[in-house]
C-alpha positions as CSV (number, residue, x, y, z in Angstrom):
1,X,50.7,60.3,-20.8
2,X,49.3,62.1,-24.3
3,X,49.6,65.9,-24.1
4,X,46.1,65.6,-25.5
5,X,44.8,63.1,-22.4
6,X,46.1,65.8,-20.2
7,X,44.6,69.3,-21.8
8,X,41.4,67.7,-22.0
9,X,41.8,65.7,-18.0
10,X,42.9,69.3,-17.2
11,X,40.0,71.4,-18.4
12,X,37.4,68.3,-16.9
13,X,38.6,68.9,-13.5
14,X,38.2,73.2,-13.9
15,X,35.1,72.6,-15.7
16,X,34.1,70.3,-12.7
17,X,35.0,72.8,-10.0
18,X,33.7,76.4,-11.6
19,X,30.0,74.0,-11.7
20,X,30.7,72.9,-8.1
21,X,31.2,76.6,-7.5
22,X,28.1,78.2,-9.7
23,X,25.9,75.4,-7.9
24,X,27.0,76.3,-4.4
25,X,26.4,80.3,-5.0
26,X,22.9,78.9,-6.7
27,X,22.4,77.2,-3.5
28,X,23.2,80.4,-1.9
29,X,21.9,83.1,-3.1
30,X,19.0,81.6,-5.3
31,X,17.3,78.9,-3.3
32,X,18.0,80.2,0.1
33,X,17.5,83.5,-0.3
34,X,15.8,86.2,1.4
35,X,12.2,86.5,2.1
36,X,12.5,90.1,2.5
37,X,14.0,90.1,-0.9
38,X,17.6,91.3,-0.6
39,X,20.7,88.4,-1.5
40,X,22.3,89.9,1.7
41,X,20.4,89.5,4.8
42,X,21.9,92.4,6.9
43,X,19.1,92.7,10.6
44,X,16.7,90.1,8.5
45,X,19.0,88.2,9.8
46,X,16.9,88.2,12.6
47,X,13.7,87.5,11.6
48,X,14.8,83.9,9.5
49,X,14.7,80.5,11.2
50,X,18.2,78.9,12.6
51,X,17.8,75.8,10.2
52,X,17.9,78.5,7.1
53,X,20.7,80.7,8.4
54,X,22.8,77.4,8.8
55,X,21.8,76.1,5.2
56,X,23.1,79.9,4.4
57,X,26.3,79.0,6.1
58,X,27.2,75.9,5.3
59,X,26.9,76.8,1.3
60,X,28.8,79.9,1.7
61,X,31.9,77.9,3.5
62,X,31.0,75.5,0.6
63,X,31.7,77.7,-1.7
64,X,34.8,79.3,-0.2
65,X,36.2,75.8,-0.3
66,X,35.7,75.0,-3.1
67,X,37.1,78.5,-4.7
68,X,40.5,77.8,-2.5
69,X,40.6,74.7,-3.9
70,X,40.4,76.0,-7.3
71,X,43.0,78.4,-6.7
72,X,45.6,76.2,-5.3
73,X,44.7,73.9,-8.5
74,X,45.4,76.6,-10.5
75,X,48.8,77.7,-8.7
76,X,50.2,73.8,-8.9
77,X,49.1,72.9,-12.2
78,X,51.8,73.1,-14.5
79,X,53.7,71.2,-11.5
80,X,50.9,68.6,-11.2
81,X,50.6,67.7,-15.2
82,X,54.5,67.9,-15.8
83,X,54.8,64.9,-13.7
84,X,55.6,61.3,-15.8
């Protein structure tokens, strides 16, 4: 495969996960955030209904995915695109 084909396949699929990862912390932190106005929710954690808190989770193990993902990418690149 082109050297080029691969730089540019290579920075597609990082590009691809960083947006995976801003959109998931979006989700988190912007849409579903606190009514009481603080990005962590601490004992409002209380007063928020069970469908929002697990909207809250689910985006935040999103987002931990995804950023293990990424990270394992990273570590196995060169091993990945050295392949032919």
């Amino acid at each position: 495969m082109n050297p080029t084909i691969k730089k540019v396949l290579d920075l597609a699929i990082q590009a691809f996960i960083i947006m995976s990862a801003l959109y998931a912390a979006f989700q988190l932190f912007g849409a579903f955030n606190n009514s009481e106005g603080s990005i962590i929710l601490f004992k409002s954690a209380k007063n928020i209904s069970f469908e929002h808190l697990v909207s809250r989770r689910l985006y935040a193990l999103e987002f931990w995915l995804i950023a293990t993902c990424y990270i394992i990418y990273l570590g196995m690149r060169k091993k990945i695109w050295s392949l032919d």
